[in-house]
C-alpha positions in Angstrom: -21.6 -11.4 -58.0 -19.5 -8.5 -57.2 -17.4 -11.1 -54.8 -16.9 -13.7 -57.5 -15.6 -10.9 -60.0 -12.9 -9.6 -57.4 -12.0 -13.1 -56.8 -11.3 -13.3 -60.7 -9.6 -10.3 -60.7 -7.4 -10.8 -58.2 -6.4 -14.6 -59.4 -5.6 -13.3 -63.0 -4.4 -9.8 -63.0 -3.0 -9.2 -59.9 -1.8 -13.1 -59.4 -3.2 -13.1 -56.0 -4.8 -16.0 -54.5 -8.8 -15.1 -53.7 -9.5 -14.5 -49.9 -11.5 -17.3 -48.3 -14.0 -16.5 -45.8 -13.4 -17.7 -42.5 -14.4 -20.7 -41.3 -17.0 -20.6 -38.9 -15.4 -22.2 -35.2 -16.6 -25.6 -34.1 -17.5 -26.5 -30.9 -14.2 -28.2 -29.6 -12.7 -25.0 -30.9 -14.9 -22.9 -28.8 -14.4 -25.5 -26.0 -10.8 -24.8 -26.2 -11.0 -20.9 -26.2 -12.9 -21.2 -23.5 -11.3 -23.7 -21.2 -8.0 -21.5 -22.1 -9.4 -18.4 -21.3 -11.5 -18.5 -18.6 -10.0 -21.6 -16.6 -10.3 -19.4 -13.4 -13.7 -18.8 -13.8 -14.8 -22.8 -14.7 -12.8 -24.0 -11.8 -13.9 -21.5 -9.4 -17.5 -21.7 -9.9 -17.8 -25.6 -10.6 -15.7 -27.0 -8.3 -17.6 -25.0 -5.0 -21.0 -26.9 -6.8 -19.8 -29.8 -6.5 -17.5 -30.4 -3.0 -19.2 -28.0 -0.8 -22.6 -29.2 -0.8 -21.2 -32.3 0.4 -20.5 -30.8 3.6 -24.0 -29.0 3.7 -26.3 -29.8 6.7 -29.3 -28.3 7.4 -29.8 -27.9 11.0 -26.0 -27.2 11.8 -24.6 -23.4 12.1 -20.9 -24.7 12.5 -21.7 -26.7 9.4 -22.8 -23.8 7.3 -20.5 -21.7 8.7 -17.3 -23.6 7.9 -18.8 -23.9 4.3 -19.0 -20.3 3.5 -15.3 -19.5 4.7 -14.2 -22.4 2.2 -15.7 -21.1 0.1 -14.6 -17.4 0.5 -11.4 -19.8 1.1 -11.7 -20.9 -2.7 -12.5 -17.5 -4.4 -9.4 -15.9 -2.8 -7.2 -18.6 -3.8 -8.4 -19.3 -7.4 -10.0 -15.7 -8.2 -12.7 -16.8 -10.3 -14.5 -13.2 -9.5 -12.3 -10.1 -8.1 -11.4 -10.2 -4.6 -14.0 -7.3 -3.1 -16.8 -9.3 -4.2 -15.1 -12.3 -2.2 -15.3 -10.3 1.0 -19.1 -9.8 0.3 -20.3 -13.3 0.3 -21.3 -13.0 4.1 -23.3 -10.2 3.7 -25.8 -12.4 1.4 -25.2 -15.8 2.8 -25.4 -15.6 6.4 -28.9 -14.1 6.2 -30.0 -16.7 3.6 -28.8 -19.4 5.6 -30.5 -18.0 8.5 -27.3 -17.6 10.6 -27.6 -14.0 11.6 -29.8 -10.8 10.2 -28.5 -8.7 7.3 -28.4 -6.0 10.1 -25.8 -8.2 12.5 -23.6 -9.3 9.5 -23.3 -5.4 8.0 -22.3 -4.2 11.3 -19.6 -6.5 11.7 -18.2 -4.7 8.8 -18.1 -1.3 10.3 -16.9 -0.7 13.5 -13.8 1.8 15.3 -11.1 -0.1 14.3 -12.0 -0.8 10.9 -12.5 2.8 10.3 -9.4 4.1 11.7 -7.9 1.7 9.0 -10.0 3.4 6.4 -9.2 6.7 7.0 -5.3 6.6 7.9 -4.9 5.1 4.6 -6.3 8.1 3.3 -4.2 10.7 5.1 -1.0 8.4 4.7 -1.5 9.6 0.8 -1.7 13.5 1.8 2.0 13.9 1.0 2.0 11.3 -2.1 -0.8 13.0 -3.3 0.9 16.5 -3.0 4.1 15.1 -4.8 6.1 15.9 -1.8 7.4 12.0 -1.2 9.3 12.5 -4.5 10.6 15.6 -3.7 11.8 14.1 -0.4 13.3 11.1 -2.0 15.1 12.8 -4.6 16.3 15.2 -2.2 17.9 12.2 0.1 19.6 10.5 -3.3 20.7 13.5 -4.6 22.4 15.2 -1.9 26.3 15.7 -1.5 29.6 15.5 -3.6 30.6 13.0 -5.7 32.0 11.0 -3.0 29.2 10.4 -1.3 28.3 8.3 -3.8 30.2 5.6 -2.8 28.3 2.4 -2.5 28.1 2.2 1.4 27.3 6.1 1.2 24.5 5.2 -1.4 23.3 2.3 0.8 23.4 4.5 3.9 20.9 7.0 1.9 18.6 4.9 0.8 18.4 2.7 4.1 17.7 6.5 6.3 15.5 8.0 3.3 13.1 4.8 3.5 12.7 4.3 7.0 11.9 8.4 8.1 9.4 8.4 4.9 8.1 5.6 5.7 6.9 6.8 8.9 4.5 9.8 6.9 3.8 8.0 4.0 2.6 4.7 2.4 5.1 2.3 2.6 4.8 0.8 -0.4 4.6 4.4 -2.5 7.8 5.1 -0.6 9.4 1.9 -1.7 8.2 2.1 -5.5 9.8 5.7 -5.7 13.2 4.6 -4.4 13.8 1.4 -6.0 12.3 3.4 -9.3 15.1 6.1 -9.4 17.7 3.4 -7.9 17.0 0.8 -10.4 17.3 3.4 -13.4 20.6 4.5 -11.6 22.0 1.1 -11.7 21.0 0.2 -15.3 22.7 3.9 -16.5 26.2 2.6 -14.8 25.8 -0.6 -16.1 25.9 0.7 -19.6 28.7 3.4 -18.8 30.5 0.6 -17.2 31.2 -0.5 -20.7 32.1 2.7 -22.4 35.6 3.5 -23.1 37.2 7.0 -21.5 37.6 9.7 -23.5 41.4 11.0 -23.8 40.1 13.7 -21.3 39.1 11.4 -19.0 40.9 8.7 -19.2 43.0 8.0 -16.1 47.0 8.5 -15.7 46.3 4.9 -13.9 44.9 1.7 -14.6 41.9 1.6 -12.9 40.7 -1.9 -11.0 36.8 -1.8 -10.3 35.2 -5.0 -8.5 31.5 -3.4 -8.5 28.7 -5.4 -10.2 26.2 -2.9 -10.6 23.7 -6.0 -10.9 24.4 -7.4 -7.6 24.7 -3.7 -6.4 21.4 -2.9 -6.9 20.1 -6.1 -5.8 21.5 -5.2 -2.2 20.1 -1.8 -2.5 16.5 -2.7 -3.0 16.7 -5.3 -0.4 17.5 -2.7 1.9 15.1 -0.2 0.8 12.3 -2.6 1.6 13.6 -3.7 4.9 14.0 0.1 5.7 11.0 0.9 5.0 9.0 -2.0 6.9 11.3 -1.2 10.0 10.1 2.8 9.7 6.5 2.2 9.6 6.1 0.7 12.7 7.0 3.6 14.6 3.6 5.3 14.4 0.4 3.6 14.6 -1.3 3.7 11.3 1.8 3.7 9.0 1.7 -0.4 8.9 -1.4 -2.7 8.5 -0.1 -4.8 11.4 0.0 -2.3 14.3 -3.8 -1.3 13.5 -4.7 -5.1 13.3 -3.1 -6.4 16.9 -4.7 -3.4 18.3 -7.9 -4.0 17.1 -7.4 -8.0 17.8 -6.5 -6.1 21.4 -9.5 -3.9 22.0 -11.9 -7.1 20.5 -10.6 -9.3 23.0 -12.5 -8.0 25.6 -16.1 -9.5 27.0 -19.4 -7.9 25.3 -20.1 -5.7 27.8 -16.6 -3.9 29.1 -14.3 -2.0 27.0 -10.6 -2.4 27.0 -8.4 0.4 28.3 -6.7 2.9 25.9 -3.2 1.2 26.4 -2.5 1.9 22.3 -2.7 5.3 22.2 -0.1 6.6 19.9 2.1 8.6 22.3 2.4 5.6 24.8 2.6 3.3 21.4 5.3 5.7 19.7 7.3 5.9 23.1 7.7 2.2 23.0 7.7 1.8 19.2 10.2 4.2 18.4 13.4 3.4 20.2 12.9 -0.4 19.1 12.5 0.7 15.4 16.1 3.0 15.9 17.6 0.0 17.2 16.3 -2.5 14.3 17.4 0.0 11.3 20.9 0.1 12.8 21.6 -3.7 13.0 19.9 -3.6 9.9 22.4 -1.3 8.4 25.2 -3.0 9.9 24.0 -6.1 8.3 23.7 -4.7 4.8 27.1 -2.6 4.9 28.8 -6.4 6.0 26.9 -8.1 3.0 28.1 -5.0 0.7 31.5 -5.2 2.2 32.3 -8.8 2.0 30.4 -9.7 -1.6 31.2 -6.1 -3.3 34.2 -5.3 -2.1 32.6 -1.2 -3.3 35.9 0.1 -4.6 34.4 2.9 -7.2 37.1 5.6 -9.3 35.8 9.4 -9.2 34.6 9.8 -12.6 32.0 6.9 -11.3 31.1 8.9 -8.2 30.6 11.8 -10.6 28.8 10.1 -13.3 26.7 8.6 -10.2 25.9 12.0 -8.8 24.9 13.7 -12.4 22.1 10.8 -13.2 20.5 11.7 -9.4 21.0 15.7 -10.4 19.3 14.8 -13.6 16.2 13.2 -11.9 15.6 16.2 -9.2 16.0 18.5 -12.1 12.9 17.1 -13.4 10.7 18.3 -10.3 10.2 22.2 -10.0 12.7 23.6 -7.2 10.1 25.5 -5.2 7.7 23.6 -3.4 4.2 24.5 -4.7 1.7 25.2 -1.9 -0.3 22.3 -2.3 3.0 20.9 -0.9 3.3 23.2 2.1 -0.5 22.7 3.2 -0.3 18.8 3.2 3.2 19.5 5.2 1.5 21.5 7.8 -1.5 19.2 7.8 0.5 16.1 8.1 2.4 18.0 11.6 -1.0 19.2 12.7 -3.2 15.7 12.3 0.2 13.7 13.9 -0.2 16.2 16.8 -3.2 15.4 17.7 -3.0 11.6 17.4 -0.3 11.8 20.2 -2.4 14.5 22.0 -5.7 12.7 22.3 -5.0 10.6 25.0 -1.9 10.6 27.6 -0.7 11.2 30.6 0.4 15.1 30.4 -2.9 15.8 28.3 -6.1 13.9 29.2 -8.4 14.1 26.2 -10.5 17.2 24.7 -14.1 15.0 26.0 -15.8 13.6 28.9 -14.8 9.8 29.6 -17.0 6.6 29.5 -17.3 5.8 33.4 -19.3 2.4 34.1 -19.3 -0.3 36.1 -17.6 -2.9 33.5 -14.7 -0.7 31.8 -11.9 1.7 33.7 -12.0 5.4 32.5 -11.3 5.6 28.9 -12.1 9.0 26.6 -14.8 8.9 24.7 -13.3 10.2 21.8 -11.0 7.9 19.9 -8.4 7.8 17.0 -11.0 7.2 14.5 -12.8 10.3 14.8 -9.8 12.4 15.0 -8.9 10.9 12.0 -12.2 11.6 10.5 -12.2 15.1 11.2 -9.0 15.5 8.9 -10.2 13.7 6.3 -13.1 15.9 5.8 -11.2 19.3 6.4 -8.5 18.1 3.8 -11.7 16.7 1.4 -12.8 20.3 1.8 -9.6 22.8 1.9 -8.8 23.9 -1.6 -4.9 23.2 -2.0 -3.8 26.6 -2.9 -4.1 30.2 -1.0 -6.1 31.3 -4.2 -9.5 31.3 -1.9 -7.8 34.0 0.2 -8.1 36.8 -2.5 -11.2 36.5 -2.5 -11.2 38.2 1.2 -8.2 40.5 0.5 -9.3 42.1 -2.8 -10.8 45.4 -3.1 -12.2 45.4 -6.7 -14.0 43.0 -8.3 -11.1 43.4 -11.4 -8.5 41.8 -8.9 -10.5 38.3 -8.4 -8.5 35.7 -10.0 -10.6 33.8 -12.7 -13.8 31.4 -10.9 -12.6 28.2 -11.9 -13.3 24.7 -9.9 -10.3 23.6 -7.5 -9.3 20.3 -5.8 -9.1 19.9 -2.5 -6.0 18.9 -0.5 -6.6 15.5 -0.7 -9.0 13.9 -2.8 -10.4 10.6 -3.9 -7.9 7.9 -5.0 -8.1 4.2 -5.9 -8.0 1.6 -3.6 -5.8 -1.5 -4.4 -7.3 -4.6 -3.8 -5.4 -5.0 -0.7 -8.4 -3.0 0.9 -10.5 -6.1 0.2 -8.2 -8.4 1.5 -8.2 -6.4 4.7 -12.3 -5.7 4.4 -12.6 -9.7 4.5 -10.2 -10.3 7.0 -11.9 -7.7 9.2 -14.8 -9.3 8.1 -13.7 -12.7 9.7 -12.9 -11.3 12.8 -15.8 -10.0 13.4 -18.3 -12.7 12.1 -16.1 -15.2 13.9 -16.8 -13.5 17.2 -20.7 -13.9 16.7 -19.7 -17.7 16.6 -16.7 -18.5 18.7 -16.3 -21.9 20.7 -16.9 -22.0 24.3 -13.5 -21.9 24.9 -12.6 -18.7 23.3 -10.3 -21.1 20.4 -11.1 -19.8 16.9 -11.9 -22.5 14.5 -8.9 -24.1 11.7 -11.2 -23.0 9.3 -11.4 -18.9 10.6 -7.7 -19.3 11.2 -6.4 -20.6 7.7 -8.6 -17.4 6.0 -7.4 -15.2 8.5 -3.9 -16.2 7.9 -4.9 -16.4 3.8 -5.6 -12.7 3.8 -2.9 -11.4 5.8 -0.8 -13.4 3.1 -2.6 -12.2 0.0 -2.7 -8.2 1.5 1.0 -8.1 1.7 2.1 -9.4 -1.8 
């Protein structure tokens, strides 16, 4: 009643048409939401029903086999469910299927290599994580006069501030920080391109400028990513590749023998490090010819200077003094990278006793994965400030600082879902060993979702 007489009301006083109630949908409209909405999931989960079990045969391993990485195959390509669970599906199928024990398939996705994967990628964010990289980044872009702002000056600094961070930090955090204040430099001159001098500054001489600050910063972040890349393979752990041809490396070997310790990081480094030198200099050589011949950089001063103030203006934003969360992950970062290169060489042969059989040559029994696991749990543990000295040095109960909780150095962060990617692929490589052909020739199958996830973990 009370909803008829507002419908009256509002049709002759207030000469509004009365609000209808919604139609309830209809099936082809619910249909449609669906199919428009959830395509992923429909074609991700229907079509493995229907082709795979086609292929199914009871008796044969190979057979099962080869459908499970379809269809791991399948839920990377079309994502009907997020990737981690994708890298899960041998864990409950393999043991179903009665190819290998839940105890065999878990192990295969745990092992040295896997680890030391793990737990670099945590201490490659101890200096993100402390705010340093920015600091460092800022510090490269915004250093000099005005003319060393010049294009091939700007190019220079980018190209030498993302290849040395990139061998102490995550390459991709290094590369989101520079093309982020490079990018936001660009679009500023782009806009003061088109403003008109003031009487001040206007110029006694017509000035000519052939820079595109477009196609400028196009160049620039080119460079910055090719940098980057080139710098991280000069330590072990600073690029997904090096970890994954030395594991491929150290798997390679029969059941019972272990591979020597040829991938250290000192005998890595000493080989990694001069080709890396030589690949950002003809890489810089290419990028200065490309900004030479396209660009033609021919910039006035009151460019240079307008160029250098919006850099000042971004490292103005982060306090001067570095805080002492900075300065512990500094020293931490020297001492961990010290004793990577220490563990096992030449001049220093290991801090443990060494693994002397009759199948493998004497290797330390100690590797890079525990080093690296004894860092992660100091700098999980450390509070990231001297505050926890006072606490020894005061005399009076008055001069304790206020009890409040503290992080650590370096604490939890989120994992992309490039971590799954990798998971799975490890996943594959080790599952695929349980099962390899006679001669030693992984399958197409094992090969195309090998090469899958190497694709999908680097976009």
């Amino acid at each position: 009643m009370f909803e008829y007489l507002k419908n009256l009301a509002d049709r002759f006083i207030l000469g509004r048409p009365p609000k209808e109630k919604p139609r309830p949908p209809t099936m082809a409209r619910r249909i449609t939401n669906l199919m428009r909405n959830n395509f992923k999931g429909l074609i991700g989960t229907i079509v493995p029903i229907i082709v795979l079990p086609w292929e199914f045969k009871r008796y044969s391993t190979s057979a099962k086999t080869g459908v499970m990485w379809k269809l791991m195959f399948w839920f990377l390509l079309v994502q009907p469910v997020n990737i981690p669970v994708s890298s899960l599906i041998p864990i409950f199928f393999l043991p179903l299927m009665g190819i290998m024990s839940s105890t065999k398939t878990c192990q295969c996705y745990m092992n040295e290599n896997i680890l030391l994967y793990l737990l670099s990628g945590m201490l490659l964010l101890l200096l993100s994580n402390a705010g340093f990289d920015r600091r460092l980044a800022l510090w490269f872009l915004a250093s000099g006069r005005a003319r060393q702002y010049s294009p091939r000056m700007l190019l220079f600094k980018v190209c030498m501030a993302a290849f040395i961070m990139s061998m102490f930090c995550n390459r991709l955090l290094v590369t989101s920080i520079l093309t982020q204040h490079v990018n936001s430099a660009m679009a500023h001159m782009q806009l003061y391109l088109k403003v008109k001098p003031t009487p001040k500054t206007k110029p006694k001489v017509k000035e000519v400028i052939h820079v595109n600050f477009e196609e400028l910063r196009y160049i620039l972040n080119c460079a910055i990513q090719t940098s980057a890349g080139i710098g991280s393979i000069a330590i072990m752990h600073c690029t997904y590749t090096t970890v994954y041809f030395r594991a491929i490396f150290a798997e390679s070997s029969s059941k019972f023998e272990e591979y020597p310790d040829i991938f250290n990081y000192l005998q890595y480094s000493a080989f990694a490090y001069p080709v890396a030198c030589t690949a950002i200099v003809l890489n810089l050589a290419y990028f200065m010819a490309i900004l030479t011949v396209v660009i033609k950089p021919q910039l006035p001063h009151r460019f240079l200077e307008e160029l250098r103030k919006t850099f000042e203006k971004y490292r103005s934003k982060i306090p001067r003094i570095c805080s002492k969360h900075e300065r512990l992950a500094i020293l931490f970062t020297m001492i961990y990278l010290i004793c990577f290169f220490c563990r096992f060489s030449f001049f220093h042969t290991g801090w443990a006793d060494y693994r002397m059989d009759e199948f493998s040559p004497t290797i330390a029994r100690i590797k890079d994965a525990t080093t690296a696991a004894i860092f992660v749990l100091l700098l999980h543990t450390i509070p990231r400030s001297y505050g926890f000295l006072t606490y020894i040095d005061a005399d009076r109960k008055s001069e304790l600082p206020p009890c409040k909780p503290e992080s650590a150095i370096l604490f939890w962060r989120f994992w992309n879902c490039a971590t799954a990617c990798h998971t799975c692929k490890w996943a594959s490589k080790g599952i695929g060993r349980k099962f390899r052909r006679t001669d030693h020739k992984p399958t197409v199958v094992y090969r195309t979702t090998y090469r899958l996830c190497d694709i999908r973990s680097t976009m």
